[in-house]
Residue frames as a rotation matrix with the C-alpha (Angstrom) as fourth column:
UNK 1
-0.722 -0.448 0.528 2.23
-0.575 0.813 -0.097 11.85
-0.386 -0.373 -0.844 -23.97
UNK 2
-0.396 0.568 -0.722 0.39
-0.674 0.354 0.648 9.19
0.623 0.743 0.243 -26.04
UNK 3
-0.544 0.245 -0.803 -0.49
0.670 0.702 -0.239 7.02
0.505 -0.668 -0.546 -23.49
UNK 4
-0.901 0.244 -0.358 -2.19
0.219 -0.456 -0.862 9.89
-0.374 -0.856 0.358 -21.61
UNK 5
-0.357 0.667 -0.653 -4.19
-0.932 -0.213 0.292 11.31
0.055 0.714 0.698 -24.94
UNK 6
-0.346 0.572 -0.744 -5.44
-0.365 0.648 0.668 7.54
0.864 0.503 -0.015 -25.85
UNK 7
-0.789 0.274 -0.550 -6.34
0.614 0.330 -0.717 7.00
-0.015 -0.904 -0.428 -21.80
UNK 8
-0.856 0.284 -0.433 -8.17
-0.008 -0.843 -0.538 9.93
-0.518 -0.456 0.724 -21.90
UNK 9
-0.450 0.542 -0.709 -9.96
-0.871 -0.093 0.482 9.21
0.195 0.835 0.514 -24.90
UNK 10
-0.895 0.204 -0.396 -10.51
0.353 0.866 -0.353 5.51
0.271 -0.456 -0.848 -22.83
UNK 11
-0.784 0.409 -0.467 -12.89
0.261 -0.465 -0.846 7.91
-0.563 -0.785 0.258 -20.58
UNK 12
-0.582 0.422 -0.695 -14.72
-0.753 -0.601 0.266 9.54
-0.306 0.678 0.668 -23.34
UNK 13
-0.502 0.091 -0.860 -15.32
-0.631 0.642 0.437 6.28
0.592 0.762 -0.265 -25.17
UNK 14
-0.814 0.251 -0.524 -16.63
0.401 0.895 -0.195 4.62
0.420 -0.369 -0.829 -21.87
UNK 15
-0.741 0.484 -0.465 -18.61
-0.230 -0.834 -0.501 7.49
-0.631 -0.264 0.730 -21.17
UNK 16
-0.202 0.679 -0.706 -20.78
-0.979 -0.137 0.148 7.25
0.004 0.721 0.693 -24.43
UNK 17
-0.392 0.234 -0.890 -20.99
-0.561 0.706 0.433 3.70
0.729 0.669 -0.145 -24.45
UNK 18
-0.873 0.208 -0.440 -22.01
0.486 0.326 -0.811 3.51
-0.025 -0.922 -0.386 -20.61
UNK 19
-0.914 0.357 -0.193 -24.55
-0.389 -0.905 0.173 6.49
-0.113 0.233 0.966 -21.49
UNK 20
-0.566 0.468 -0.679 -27.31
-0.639 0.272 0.720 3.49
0.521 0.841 0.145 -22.56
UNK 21
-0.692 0.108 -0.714 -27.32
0.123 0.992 0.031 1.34
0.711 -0.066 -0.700 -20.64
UNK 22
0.079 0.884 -0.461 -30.31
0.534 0.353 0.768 -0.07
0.841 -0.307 -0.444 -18.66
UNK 23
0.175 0.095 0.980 -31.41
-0.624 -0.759 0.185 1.94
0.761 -0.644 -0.073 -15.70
UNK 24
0.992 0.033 0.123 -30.90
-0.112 0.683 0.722 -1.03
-0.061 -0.730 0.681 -13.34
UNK 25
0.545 -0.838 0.026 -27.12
0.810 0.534 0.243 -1.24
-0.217 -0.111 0.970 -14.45
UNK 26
0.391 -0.300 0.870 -26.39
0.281 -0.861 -0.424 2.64
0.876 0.410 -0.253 -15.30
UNK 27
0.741 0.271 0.615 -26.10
-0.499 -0.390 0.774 3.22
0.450 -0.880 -0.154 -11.52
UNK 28
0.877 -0.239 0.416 -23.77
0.003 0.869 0.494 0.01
-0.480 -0.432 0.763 -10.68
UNK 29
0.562 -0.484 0.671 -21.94
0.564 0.817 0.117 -1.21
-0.605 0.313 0.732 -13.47
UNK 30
0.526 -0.111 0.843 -21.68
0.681 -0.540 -0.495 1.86
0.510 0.834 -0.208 -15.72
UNK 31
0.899 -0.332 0.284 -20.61
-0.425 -0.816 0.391 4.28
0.102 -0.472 -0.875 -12.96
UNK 32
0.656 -0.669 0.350 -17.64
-0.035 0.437 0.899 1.67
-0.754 -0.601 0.263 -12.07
UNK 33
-0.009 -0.884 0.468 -16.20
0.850 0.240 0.469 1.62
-0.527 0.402 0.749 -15.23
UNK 34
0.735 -0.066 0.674 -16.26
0.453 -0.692 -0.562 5.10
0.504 0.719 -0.479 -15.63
UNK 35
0.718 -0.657 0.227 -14.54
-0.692 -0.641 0.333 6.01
-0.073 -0.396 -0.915 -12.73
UNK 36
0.594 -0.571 0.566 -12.32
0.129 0.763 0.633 2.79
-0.794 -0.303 0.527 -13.17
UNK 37
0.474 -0.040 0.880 -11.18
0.871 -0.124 -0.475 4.83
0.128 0.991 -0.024 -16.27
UNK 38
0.859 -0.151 0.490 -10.73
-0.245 -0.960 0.133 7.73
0.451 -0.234 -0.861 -14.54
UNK 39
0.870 -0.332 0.363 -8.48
-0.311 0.201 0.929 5.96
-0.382 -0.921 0.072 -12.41
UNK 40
0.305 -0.904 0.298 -6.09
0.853 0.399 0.337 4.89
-0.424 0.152 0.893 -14.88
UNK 41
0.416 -0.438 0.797 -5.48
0.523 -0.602 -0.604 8.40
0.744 0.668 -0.021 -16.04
UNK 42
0.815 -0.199 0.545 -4.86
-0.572 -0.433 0.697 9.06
0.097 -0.879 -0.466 -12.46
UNK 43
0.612 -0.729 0.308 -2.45
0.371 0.608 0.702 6.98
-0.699 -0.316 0.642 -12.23
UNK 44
0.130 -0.769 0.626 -0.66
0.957 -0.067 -0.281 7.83
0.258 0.636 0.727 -14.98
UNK 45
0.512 -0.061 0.857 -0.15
0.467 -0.817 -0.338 11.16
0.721 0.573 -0.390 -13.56
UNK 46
0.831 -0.439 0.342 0.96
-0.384 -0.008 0.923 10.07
-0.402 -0.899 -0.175 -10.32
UNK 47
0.735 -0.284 0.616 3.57
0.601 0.693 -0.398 7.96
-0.314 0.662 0.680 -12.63
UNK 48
0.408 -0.813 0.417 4.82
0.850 0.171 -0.498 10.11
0.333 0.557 0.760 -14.07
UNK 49
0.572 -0.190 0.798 5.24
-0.521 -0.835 0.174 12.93
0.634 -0.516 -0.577 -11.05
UNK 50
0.969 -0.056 0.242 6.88
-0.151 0.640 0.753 9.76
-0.197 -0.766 0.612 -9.36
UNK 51
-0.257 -0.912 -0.319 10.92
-0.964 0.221 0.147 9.04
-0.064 0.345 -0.936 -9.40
UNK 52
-0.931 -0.124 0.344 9.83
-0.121 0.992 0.030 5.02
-0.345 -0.014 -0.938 -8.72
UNK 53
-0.381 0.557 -0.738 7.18
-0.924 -0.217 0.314 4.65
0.015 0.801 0.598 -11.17
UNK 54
-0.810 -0.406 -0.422 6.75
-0.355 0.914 -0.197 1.21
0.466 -0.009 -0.885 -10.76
UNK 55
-0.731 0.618 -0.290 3.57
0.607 0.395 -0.690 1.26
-0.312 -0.680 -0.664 -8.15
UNK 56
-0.029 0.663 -0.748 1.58
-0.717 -0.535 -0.447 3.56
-0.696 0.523 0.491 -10.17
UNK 57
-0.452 0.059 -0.890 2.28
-0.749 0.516 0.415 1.63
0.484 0.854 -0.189 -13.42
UNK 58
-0.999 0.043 -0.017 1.13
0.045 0.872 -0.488 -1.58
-0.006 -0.488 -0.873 -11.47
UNK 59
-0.687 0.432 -0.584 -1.69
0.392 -0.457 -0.799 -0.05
-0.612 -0.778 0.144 -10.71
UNK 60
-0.094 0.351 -0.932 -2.61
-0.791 -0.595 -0.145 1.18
-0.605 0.723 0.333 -13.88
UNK 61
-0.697 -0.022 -0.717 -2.39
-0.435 0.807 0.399 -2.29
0.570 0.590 -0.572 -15.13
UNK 62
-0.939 0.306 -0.158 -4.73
0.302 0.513 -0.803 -3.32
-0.165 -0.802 -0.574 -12.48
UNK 63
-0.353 0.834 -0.424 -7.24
-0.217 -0.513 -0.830 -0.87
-0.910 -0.201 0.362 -13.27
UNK 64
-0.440 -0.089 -0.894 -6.86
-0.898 0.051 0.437 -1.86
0.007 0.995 -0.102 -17.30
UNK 65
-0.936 0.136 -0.325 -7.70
-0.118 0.748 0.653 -5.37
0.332 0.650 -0.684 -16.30
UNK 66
-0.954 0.229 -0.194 -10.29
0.224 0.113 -0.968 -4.46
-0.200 -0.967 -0.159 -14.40
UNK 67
-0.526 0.023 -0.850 -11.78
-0.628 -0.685 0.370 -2.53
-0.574 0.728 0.375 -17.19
UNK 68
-0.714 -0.018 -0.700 -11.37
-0.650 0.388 0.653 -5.49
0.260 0.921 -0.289 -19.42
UNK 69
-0.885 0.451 -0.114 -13.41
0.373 0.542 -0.753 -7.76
-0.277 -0.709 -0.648 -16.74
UNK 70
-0.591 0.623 -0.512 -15.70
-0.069 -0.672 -0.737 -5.21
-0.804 -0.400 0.441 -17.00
UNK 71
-0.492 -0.136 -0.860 -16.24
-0.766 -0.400 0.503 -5.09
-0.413 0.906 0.092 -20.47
UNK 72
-0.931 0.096 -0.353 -16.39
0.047 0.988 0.146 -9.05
0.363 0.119 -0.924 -20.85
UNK 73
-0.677 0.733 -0.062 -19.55
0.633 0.537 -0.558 -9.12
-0.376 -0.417 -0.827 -18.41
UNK 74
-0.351 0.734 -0.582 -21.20
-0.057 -0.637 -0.769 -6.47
-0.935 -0.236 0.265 -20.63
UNK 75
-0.341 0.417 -0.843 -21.34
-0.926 0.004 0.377 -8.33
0.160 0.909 0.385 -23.41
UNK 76
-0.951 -0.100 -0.292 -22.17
0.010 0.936 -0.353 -11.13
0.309 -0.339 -0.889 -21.37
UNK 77
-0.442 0.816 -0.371 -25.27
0.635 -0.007 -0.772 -9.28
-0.633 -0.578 -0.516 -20.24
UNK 78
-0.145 0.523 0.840 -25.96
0.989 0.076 0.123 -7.98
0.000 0.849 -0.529 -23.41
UNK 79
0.539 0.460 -0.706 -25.34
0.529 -0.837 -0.141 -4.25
-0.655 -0.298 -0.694 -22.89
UNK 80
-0.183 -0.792 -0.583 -23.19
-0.548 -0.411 0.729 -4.18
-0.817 0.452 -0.358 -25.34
UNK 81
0.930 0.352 0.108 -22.94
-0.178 0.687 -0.704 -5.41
-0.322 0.636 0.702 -28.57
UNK 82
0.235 -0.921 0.312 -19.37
0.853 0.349 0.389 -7.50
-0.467 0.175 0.867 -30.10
UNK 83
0.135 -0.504 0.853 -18.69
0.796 -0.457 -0.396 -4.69
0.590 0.733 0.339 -32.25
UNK 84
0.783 -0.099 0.614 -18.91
-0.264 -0.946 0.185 -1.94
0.563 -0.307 -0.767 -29.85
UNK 85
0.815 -0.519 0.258 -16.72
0.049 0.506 0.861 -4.51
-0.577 -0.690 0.438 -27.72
UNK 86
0.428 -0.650 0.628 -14.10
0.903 0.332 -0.271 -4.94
-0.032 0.683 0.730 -30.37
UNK 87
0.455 -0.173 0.874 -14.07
0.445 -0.806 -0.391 -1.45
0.772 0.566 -0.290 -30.87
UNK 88
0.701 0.043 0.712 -13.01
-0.578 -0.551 0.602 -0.70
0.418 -0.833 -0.361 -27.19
UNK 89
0.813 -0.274 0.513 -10.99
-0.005 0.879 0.477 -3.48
-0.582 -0.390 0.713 -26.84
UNK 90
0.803 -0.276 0.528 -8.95
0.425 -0.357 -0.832 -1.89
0.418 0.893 -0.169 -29.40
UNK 91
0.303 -0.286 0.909 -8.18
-0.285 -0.937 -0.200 0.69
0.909 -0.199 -0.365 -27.31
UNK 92
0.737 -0.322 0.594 -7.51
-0.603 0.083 0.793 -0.68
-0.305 -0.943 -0.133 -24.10
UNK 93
0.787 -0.611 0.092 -4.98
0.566 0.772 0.288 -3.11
-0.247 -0.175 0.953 -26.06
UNK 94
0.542 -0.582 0.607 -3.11
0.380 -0.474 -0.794 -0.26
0.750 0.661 -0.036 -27.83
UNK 95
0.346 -0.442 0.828 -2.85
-0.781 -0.624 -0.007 1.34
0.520 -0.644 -0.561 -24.07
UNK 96
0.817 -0.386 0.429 -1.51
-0.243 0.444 0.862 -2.29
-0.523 -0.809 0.269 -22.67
UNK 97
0.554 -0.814 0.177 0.64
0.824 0.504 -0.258 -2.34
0.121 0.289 0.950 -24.91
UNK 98
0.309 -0.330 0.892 2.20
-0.278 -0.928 -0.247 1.47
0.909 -0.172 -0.379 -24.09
UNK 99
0.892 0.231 0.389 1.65
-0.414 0.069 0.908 0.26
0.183 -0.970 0.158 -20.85
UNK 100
0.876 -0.386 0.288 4.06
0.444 0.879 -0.174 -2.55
-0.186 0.281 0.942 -21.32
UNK 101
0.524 -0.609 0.596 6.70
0.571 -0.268 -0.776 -0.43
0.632 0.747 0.207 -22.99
UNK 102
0.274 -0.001 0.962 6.70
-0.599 -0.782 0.170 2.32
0.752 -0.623 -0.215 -20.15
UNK 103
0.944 0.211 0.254 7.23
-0.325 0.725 0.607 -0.61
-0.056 -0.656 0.753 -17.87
UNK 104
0.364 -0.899 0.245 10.64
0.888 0.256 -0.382 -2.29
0.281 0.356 0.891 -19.85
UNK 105
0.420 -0.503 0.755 11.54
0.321 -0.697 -0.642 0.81
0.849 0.512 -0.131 -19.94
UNK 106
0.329 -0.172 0.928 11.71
-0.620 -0.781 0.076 0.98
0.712 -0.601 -0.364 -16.11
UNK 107
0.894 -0.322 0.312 12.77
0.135 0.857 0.498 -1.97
-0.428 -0.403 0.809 -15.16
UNK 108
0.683 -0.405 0.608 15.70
0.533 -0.294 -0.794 -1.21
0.500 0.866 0.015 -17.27
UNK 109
-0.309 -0.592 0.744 16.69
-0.230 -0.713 -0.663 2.01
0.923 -0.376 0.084 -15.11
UNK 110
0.800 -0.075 0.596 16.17
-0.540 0.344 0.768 -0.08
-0.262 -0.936 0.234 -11.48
């Protein structure tokens, strides 16, 4: 499932790029958006063990923008740099847009 592989790789990719950061924000910020990663691959396995899919997906959008929030206030605080942003931001649009699809697609069959 492509949406699972390029979540998964979400994890990986916040992993290493949380891995730096400042000992005062490695603890806080960095732990939240790793497990706030984790969480959308949970979801997507509750999703798709689910007949009403629908509250998981939600959910998994929730945690995506939550992510992106994230993301925004680490280059806001300079723990990042734009390009490593860009480069992650990449990825979290490729999976809202899956996201998106998987959605139509159930709305549809309700």
């Amino acid at each position: 499932m492509p949406l699972y592989k390029d979540s998964y790789k979400l994890v990986q990719t916040i992993i290493e790029l949380t891995s730096n950061f400042k000992r005062e924000y490695k603890y806080t910020l960095a732990q939240d958006m790793v497990r706030t990663s984790k969480q959308l691959v949970l979801c997507l396995f509750r999703a798709n063990s689910a007949l009403d899919k629908r509250e998981d997906l939600r959910a998994f959008g929730d945690y995506l923008e939550l992510l992106k929030l994230d993301l925004r206030l680490c280059v806001d605080m300079r723990l990042i740099s734009p390009t490593q942003h860009s480069k992650v931001w990449e990825q979290l649009e490729k999976i809202g847009r899956q996201l998106t699809g998987w959605r139509k697609a159930q709305d549809k069959k309700q």
